[in-house]
ROSE-4610 file (N, C-alpha, C; in Angstrom, 1 decimal, always signed):
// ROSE-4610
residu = [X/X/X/X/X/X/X/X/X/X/X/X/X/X/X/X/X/X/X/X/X/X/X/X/X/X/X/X/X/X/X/X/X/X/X/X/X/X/X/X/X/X/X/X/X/X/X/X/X/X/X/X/X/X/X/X/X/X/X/X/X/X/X/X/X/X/X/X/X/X/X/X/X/X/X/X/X/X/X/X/X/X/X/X/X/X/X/X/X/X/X/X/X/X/X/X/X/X/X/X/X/X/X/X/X/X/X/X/X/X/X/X/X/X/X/X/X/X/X/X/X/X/X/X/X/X/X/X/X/X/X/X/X/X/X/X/X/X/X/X/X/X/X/X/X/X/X/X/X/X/X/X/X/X/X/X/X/X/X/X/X/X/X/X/X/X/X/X/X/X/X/X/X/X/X/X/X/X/X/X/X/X/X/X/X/X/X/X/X/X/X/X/X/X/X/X/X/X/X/X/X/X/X/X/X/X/X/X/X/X/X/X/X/X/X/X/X/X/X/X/X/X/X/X/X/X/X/X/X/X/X/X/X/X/X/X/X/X/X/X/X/X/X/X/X/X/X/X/X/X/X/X/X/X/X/X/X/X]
num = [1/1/1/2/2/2/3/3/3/4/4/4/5/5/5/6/6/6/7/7/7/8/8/8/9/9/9/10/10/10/11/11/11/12/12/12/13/13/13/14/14/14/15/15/15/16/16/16/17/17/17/18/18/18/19/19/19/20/20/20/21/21/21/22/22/22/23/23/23/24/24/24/25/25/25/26/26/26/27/27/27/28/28/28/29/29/29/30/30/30/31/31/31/32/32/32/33/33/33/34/34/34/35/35/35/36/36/36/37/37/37/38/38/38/39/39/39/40/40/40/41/41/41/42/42/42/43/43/43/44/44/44/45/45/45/46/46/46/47/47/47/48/48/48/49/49/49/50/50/50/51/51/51/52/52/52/53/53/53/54/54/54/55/55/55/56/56/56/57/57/57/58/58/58/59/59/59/60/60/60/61/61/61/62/62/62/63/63/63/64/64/64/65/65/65/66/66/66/67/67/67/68/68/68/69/69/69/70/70/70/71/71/71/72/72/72/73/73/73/74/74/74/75/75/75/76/76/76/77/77/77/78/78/78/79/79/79/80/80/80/81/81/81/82/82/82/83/83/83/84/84/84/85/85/85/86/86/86]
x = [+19.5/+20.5/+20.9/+20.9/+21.2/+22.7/+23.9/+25.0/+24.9/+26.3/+26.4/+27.6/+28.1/+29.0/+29.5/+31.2/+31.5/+32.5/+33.4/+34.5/+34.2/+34.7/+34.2/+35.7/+35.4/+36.2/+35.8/+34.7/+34.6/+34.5/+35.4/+35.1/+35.5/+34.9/+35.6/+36.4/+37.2/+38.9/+38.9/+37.9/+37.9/+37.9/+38.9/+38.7/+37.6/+36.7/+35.6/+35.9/+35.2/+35.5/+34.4/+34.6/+33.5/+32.8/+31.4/+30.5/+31.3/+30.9/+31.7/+30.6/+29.5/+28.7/+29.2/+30.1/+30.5/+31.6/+32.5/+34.2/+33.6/+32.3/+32.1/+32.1/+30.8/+30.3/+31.4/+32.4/+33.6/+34.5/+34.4/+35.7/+34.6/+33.5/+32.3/+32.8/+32.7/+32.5/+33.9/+34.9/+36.5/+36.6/+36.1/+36.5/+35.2/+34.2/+33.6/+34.2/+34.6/+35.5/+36.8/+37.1/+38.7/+38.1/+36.9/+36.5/+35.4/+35.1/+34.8/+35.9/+37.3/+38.4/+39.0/+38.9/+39.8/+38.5/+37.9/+37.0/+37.1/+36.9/+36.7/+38.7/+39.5/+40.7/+40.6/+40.0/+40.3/+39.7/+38.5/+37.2/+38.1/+38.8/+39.7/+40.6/+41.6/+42.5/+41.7/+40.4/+40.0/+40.1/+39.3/+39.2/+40.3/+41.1/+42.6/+43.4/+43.2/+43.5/+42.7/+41.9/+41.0/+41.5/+41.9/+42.7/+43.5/+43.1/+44.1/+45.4/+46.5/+47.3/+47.1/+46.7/+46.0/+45.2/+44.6/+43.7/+44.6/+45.2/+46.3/+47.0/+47.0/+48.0/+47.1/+46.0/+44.9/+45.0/+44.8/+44.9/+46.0/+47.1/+48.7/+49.1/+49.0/+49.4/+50.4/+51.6/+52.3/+51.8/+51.8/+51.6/+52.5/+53.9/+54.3/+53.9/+53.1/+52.8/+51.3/+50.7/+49.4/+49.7/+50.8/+51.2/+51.3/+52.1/+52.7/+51.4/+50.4/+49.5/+48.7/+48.1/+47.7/+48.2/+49.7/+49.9/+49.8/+49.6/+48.9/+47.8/+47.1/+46.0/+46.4/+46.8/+47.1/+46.2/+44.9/+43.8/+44.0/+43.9/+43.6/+45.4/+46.6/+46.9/+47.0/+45.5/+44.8/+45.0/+44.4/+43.6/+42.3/+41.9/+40.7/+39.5/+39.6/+38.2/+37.6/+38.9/+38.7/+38.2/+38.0/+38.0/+36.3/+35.6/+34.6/+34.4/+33.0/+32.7/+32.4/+33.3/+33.1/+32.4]
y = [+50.3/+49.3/+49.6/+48.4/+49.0/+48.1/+49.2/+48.7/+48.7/+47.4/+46.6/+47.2/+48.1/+47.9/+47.2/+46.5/+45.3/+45.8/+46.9/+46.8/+48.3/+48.5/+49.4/+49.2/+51.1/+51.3/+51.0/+50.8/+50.4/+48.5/+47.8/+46.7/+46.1/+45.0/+44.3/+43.1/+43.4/+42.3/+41.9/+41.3/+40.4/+38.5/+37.8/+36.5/+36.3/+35.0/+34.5/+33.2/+32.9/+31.6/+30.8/+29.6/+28.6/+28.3/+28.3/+27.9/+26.6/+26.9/+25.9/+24.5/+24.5/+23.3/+22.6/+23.5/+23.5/+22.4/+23.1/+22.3/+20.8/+21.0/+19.6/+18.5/+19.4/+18.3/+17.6/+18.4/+17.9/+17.1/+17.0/+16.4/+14.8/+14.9/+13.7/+12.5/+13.8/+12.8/+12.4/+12.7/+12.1/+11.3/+11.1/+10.4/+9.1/+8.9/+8.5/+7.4/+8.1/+7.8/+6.9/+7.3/+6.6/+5.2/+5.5/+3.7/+3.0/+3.6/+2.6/+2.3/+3.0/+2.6/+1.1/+1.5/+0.9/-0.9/-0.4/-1.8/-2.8/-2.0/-2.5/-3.1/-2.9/-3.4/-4.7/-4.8/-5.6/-7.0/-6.6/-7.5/-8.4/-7.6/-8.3/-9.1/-8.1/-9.4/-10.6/-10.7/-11.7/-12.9/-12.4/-13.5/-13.8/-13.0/-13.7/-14.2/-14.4/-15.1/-16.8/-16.5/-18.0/-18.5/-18.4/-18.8/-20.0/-20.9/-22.0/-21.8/-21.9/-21.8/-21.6/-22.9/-22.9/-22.1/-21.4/-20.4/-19.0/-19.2/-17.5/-17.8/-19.3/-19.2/-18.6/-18.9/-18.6/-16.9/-16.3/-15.2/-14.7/-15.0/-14.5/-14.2/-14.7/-14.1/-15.7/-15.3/-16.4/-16.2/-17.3/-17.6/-16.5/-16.0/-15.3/-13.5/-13.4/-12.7/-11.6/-12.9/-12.8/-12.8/-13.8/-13.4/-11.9/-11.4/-9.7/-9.0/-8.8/-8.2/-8.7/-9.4/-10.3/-9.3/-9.9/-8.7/-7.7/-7.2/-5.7/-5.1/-5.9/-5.9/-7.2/-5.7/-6.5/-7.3/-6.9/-8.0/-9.2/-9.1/-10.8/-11.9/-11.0/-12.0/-12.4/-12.2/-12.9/-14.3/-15.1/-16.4/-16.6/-17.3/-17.2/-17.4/-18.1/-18.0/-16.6/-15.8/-14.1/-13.2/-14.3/-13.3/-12.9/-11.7/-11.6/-12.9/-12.7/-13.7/-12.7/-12.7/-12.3/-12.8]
z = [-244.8/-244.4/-243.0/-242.4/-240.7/-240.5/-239.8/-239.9/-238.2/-238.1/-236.6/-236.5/-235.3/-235.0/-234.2/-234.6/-234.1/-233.1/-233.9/-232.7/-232.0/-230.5/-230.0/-229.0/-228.5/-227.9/-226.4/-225.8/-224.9/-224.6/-225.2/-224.8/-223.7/-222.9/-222.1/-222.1/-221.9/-222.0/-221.4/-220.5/-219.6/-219.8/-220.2/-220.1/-219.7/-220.5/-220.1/-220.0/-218.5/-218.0/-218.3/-218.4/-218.6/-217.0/-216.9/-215.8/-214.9/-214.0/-212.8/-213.4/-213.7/-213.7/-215.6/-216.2/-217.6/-217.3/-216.1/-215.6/-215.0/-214.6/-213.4/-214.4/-215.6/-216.4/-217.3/-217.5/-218.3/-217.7/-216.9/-216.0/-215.1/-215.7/-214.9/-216.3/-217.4/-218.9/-219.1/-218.5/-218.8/-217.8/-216.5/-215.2/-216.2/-216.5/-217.0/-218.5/-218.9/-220.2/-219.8/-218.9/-218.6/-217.7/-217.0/-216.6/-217.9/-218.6/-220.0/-220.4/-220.6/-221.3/-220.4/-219.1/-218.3/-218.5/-218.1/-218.1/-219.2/-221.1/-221.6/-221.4/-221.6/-221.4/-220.5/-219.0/-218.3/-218.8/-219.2/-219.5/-221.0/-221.6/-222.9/-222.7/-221.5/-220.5/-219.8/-219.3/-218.9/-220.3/-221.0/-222.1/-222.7/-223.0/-223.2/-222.5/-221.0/-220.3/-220.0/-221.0/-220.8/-222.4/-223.4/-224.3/-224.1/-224.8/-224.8/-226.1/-226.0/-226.5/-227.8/-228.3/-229.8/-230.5/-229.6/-229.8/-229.9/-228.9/-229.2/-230.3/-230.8/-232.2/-233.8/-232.9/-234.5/-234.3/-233.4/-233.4/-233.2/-233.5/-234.1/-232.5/-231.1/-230.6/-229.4/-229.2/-228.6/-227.1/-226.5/-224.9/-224.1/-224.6/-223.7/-224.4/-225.4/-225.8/-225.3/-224.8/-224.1/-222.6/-221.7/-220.5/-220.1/-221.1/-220.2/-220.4/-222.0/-221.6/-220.6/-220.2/-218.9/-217.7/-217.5/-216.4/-216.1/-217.7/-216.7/-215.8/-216.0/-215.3/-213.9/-212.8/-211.5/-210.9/-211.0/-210.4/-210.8/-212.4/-212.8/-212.1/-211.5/-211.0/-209.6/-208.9/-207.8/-208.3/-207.0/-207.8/-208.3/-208.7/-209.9/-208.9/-207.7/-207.5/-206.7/-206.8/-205.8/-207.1/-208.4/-209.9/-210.3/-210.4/-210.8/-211.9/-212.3/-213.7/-214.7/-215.9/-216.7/-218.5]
């Protein structure tokens, strides 16, 4: 039977840091992630902004309901022909 030793008096206590290319890759996939978040949001304000009244009523939502989210997205209140096509 062959025994492992685990703990030792000589260990090193040194914090181990994660690889600089470990920090890049993590911080590529969050800066990444936050413009899929941001996009898919704007691209939703677009189309709820193309809603006709009646339509925000089927989907439970009132015209000044759909305004403010609208506003948040400062681009869409340009004028429409400065507006990508979505």
């Amino acid at each position: 039977m062959v025994t492992i030793e685990t703990i030792t008096s000589n260990a090193d206590n040194t914090p181990v840091r994660p690889a600089r290319s470990a920090w890049l890759a993590a911080s590529v996939r969050a800066v990444g992630g936050a413009l899929k978040l941001w996009r898919r949001r704007r691209t939703t304000r677009v189309h709820l902004s193309q809603l006709t009244d009646e339509q925000l009523r089927d989907v439970g939502l009132s015209p000044d309901m759909a305004e403010r989210e609208i506003r948040k997205s400062r681009l869409l209140l340009l004028d429409r022909p400065l507006q990508p096509p979505f």
